[in-house]
C-alpha positions in Angstrom: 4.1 48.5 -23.5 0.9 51.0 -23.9 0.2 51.7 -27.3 -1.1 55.1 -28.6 -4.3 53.9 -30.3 -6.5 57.0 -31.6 -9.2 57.5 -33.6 -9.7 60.3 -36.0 -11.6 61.0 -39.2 -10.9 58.7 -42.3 -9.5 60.4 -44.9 -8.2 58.8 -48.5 -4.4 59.2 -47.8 -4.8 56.4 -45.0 -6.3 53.7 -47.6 -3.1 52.5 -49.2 -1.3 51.8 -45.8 -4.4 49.8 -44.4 -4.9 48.3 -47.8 -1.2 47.0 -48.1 -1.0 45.0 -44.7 -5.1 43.9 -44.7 -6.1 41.0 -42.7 -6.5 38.2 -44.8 -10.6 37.3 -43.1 -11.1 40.8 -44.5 -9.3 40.3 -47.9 -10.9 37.4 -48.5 -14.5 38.6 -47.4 -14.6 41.9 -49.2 -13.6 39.9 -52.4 -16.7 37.5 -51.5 -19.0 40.0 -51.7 -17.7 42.4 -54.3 -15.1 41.3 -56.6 -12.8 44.3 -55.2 -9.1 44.4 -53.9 -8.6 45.8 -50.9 -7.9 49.5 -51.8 -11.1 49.3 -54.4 -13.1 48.1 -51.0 -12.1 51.0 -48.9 -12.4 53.7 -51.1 -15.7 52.2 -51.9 -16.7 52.3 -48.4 -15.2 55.4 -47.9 -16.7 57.1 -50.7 -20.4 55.8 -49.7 -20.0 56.6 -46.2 -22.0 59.1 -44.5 -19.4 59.2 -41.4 -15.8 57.1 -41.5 -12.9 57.1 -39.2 -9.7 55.6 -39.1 -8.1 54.1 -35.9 -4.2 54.2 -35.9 -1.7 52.6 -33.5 1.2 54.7 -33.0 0.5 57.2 -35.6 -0.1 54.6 -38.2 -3.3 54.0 -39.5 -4.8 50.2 -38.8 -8.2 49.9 -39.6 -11.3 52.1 -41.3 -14.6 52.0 -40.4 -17.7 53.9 -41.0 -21.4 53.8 -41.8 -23.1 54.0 -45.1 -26.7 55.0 -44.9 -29.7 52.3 -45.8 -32.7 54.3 -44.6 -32.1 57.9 -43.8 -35.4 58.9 -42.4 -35.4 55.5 -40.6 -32.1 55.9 -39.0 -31.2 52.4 -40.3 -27.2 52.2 -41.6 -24.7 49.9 -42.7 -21.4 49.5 -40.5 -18.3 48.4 -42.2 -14.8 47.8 -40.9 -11.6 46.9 -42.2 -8.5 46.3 -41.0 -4.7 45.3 -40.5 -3.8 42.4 -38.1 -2.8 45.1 -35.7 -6.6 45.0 -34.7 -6.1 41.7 -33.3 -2.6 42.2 -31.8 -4.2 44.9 -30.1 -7.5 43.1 -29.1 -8.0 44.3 -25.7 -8.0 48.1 -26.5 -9.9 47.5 -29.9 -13.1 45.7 -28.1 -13.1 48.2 -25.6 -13.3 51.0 -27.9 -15.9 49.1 -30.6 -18.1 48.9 -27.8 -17.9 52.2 -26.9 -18.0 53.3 -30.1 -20.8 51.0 -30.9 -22.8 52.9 -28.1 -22.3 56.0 -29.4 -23.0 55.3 -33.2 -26.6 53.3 -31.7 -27.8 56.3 -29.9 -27.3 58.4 -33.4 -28.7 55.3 -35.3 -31.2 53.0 -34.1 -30.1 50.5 -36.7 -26.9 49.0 -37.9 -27.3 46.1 -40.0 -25.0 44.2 -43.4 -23.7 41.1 -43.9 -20.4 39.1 -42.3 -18.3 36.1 -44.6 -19.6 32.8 -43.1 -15.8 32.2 -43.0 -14.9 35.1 -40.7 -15.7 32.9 -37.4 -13.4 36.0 -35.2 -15.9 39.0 -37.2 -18.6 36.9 -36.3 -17.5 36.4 -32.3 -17.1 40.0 -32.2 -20.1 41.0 -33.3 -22.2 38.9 -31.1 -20.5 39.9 -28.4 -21.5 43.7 -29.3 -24.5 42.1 -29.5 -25.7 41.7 -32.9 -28.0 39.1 -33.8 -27.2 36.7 -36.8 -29.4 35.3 -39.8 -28.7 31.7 -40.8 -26.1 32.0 -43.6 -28.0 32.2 -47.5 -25.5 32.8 -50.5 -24.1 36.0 -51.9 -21.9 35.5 -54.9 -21.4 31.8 -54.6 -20.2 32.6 -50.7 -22.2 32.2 -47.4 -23.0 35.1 -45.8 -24.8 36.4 -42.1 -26.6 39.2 -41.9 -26.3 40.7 -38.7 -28.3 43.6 -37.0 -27.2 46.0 -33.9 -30.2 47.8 -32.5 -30.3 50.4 -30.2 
């Protein structure tokens, strides 16, 4: 059965839902690097974002994403996303559309780069297969951490 998957602009009543059900890779990487909970993480992100959208599956919001901005004048940003396990149920559709999207954000912004949980082996597979390029991991917080770069 088709799904309905949309994407619109992220706005702060959508955190709580995405929040609730968060996949635990993202859980456990967000509190990693920051010492937040998952609601603390996306309004965070949301809050530093200079663009942020929200994709929903039949009307009911699954994952945020956005980018923050690192160097203005040099175009260089930080993407972040966050989601439910609906992003993986609906795999298929959600690669298609993060490359896409992906496309689209490069040609506003030569440079995406920030840094991926060691541990989150699938975040890690999907990025090179947008393809990012990888660091060797170095230690953030008493974790491991990649920093990845997208360039257009």
């Amino acid at each position: 059965m088709a799904r309905d998957i949309q994407i619109i602009p992220a706005l702060p009543h959508h955190i709580e839902t995405i929040a609730a059900r968060m996949r635990k890779a993202d859980r456990d990487e967000v509190f990693a690097a920051s010492g937040k909970s998952p609601v603390d993480a996306l309004e965070y992100s949301l809050e530093k974002s200079s663009h942020a959208w929200t994709a929903t599956v039949d009307g009911q919001p699954e994952a945020m994403f956005g980018v923050g901005d690192l160097n203005i004048l040099a175009g260089v940003v930080a993407p972040w996303l966050l989601g439910t396990d609906a992003v993986n149920e609906n795999v298929r559709d959600f690669l298609r559309m993060s490359r896409d999207f992906t496309a689209q954000l490069l040609s506003r912004f030569p440079v995406m780069r920030n840094f991926v949980d060691d541990r989150n082996t699938a975040s890690i597979r999907w990025l090179i297969w947008l393809g990012a390029s990888m660091s060797e991991p170095v230690d953030i917080r008493g974790h491991k951490f990649r920093l990845f770069e997208l360039r257009a």
